[in-house]
N, C-alpha and C positions, 0 to 999 in steps of 0.2 A: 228628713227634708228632701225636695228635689232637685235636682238641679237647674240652673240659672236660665237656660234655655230650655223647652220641649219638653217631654214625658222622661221620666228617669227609668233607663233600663229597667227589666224585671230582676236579674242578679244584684243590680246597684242596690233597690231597694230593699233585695231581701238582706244585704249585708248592714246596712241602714238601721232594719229591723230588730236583728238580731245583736244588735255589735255588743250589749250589754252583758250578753252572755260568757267570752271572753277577757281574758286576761289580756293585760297592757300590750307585751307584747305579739301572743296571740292576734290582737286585731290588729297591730300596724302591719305585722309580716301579710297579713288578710289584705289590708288597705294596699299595699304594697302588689300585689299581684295582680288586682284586678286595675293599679294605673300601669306597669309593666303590659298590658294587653293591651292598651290604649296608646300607651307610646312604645311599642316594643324598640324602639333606638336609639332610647337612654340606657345608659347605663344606671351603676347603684347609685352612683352621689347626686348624679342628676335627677334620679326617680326620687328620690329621699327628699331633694328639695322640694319638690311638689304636693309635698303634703304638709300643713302647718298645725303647730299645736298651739291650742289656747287651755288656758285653763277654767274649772267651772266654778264660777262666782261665789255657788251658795254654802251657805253658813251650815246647813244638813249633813248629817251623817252620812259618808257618800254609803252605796250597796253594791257598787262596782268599779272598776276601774275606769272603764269606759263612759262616758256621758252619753255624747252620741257622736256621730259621724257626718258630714256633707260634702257631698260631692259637688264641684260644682264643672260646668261646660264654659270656658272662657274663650277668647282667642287665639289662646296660646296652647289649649286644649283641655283635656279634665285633669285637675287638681283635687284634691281632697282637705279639709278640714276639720280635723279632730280634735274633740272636746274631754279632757281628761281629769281626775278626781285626785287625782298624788302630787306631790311635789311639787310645789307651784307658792309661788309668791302672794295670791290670792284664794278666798275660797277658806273650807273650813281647815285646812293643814297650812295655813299661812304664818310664816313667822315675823313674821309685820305686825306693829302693832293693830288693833282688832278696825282704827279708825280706817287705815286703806283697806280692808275687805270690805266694811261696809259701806264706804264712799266706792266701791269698785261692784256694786248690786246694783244699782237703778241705772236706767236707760233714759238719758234728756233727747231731746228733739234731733241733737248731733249725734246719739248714741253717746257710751262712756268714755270718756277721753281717760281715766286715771284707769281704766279695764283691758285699755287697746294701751298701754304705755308698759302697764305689767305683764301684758303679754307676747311685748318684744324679747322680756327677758326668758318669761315659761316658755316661748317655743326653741329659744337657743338650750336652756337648761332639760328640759325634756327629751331633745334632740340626740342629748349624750346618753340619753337610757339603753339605748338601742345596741347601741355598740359597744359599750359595758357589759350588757347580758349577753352577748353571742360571747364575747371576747374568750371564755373560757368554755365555750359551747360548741365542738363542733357540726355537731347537729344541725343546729341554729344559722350556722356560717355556711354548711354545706349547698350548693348547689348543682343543679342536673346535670351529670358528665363528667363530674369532678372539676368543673371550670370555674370555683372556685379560688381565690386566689394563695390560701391556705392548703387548700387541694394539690394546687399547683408544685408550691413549695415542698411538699410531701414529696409527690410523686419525682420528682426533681432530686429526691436523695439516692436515687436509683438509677437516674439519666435518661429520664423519663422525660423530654420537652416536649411542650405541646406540640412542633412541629415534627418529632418524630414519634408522638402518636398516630399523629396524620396518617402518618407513611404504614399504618397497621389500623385500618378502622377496623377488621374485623373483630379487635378484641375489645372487650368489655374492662376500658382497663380501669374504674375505679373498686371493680372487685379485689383488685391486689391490694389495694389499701391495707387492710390487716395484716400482711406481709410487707410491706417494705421496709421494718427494720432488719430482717433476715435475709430479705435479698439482696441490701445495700452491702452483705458482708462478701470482702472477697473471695471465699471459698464457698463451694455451694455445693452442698451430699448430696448424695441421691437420693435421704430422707426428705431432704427439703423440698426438691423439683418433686416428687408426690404428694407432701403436703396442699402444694400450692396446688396442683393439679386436681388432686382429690377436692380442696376445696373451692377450686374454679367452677370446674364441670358437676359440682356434688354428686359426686358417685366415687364411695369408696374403694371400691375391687381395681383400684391400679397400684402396678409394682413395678419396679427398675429391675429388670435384670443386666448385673453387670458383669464390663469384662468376655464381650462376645467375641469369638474366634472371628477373623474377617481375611481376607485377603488385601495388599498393600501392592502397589505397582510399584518397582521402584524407579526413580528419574532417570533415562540416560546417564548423563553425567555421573549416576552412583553406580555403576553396574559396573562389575570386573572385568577386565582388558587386561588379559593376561603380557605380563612385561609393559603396560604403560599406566595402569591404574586401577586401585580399589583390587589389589592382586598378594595382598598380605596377610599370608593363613593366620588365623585370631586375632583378628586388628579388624579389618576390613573389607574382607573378603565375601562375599555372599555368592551362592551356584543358585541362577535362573534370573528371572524377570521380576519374580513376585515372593511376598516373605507371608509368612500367617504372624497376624497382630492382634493382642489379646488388650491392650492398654488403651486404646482408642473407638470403640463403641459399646453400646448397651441397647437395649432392649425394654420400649415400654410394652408393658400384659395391661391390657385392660381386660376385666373380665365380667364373668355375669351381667354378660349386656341381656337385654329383652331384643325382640324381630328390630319393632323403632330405633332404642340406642345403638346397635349394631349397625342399621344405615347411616345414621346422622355421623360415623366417625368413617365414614367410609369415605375417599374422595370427595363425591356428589354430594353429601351430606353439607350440615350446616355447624358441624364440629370440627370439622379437619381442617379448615383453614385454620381456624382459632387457636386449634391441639399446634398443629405446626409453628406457630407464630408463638405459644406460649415456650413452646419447650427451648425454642430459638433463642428467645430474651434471657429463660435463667439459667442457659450453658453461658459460665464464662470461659470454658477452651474450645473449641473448633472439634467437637466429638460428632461422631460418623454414630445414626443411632436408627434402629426403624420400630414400626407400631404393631404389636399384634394383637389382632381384638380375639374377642373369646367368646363365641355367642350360647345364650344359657342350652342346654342339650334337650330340653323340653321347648323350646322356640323354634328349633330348626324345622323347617316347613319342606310339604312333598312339592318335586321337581313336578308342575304339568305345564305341556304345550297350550300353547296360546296365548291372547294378549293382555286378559286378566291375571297372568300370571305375576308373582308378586316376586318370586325372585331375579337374582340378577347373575347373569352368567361368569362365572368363573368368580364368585365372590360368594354369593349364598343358594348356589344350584350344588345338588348332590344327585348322583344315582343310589338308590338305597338309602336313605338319610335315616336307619335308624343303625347303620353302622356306620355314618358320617362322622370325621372329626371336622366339629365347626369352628375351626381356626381359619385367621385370614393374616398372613403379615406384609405389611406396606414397606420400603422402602424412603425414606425423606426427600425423596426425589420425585415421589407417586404425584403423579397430578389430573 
């Protein structure tokens, strides 16, 4: 059918067309999207009420779920009306005795009054289909972004708010979904942050090296002052400025990159923010850590002048590149 005003879109009608071919909920999530475009500033309860269910009168075997569909253009904007073959108080699955189906078939001059009275009640009982079937579905409940409200609660087991996702658009974060019950745990290996990493970015060849030698400043206040403090041989005493510390960083390898994956993790690249912000979220202690890429030995490309030149200096220029080691390591400070 068309709608009530003017020519019915061409998508309207093909969904029109078609709607038979689908299963119950299949066409409402269907009906559902194409009024979300019409009123993109409803939300779900709101969009939900705009579409009304009746049930189909006849006494036949239905062959689908769907009857059919209408859209209609009001003043309050386009609504939907769908016609459905299950559970309904009329029609051939009625469990009324068989006289209200067949007093609820014919159309008088007012239309059906005993048709439009049973169908106060099929569109409230129909109504709860919907959200019965997603209820154990997450699929079904999902939506784009994770902004779901199931989503939300998920992500939330990690301390994950929407507001401070905000504060990191760069990351893709309904990918972590499949890890949040291992991240929400307070300890976190360095088999885990690989996991997640390996399975963020898909690409396997990344490894933790841990326990890197580092250099420590130590604070004024901690340095030895011979006869006034920090001057107690085996207690507290330390000679210089600076201590080597094995217990406060590590070392991600990524390796086997191709030319492409070796740029994209490189500053400029479209990975390094993302890498940076991931590794950030699943340290829970304050580790001092930096990045070494590893580019494949068959990718590494000849150094020439000029401006079609593809490499970039001091990152993947070599003289002699077939005795190059194609390592590069960043710093977490690299920017």
């Amino acid at each position: 059918m068309g709608a009530a005003h003017g020519p019915t879109a061409p998508v309207l009608t093909r969904i029109q067309r078609d709607i038979r071919q689908y299963s119950l909920f299949q066409g409402v999530l269907l009906v559902l999207e194409r009024l979300q475009l019409a009123h993109p500033d409803l939300d779900d309860s709101a969009l939900y009420e705009r579409l009304q269910f009746v049930a189909n009168p006849s006494m036949g075997f239905p062959g689908c779920d769907i009857e059919e569909v209408e859209f209609i253009q009001d003043t309050d904007g386009l609504r939907a009306r769908m016609q459905v073959n299950l559970i309904s108080l009329s029609g051939a699955s009625s469990p009324l005795p068989a006289f209200y189906s067949e007093q609820a078939l014919g159309d008088g001059p007012d239309g059906n009054i005993t048709r439009e009275f049973l169908d106060l009640f099929n569109d409230r009982l129909q109504r709860l289909l919907l959200p019965i079937w997603q209820k154990y579905r997450y699929r079904a409940r999902f939506s784009k972004g994770a902004q779901d409200p199931f989503s939300v609660q998920l992500l939330s087991l990690v301390g994950l708010r929407p507001d401070r996702m905000a504060q990191a658009p760069d990351l893709n974060w309904k990918r972590l979904l499949p890890y949040l019950g291992l991240l929400s745990m307070r300890a976190q290996s360095a088999e885990l942050i690989e996991s997640v990493l390996r399975y963020y970015f898909k690409h396997p060849a990344m490894h933790i090296e841990q326990c890197m030698q580092r250099r420590v400043s130590i604070q004024p206040a901690q340095r030895c002052q011979l006869g006034q403090a920090n001057s107690t041989l085996g207690s507290d005493l330390v000679l210089g400025e600076e201590v080597f510390d094995r217990s406060g960083k590590f070392r991600l390898h990524i390796r086997e990159l191709d030319w492409d994956g070796f740029h994209s993790f490189l500053p400029p690249g479209k990975h390094f923010q993302p890498l940076r912000s991931l590794v950030r979220f699943t340290l829970r202690d304050p580790l001092d850590y930096d990045i070494q890429l590893h580019l494949r030995q068959d990718e590494i490309r000849e150094l020439r002048l000029g401006a079609s030149n593809p490499c970039r200096l001091g990152w993947t220029s070599w003289l002699g590149h077939e005795q190059a080691l194609p390592t590069v390591t960043l710093g977490n400070g690299t920017h």
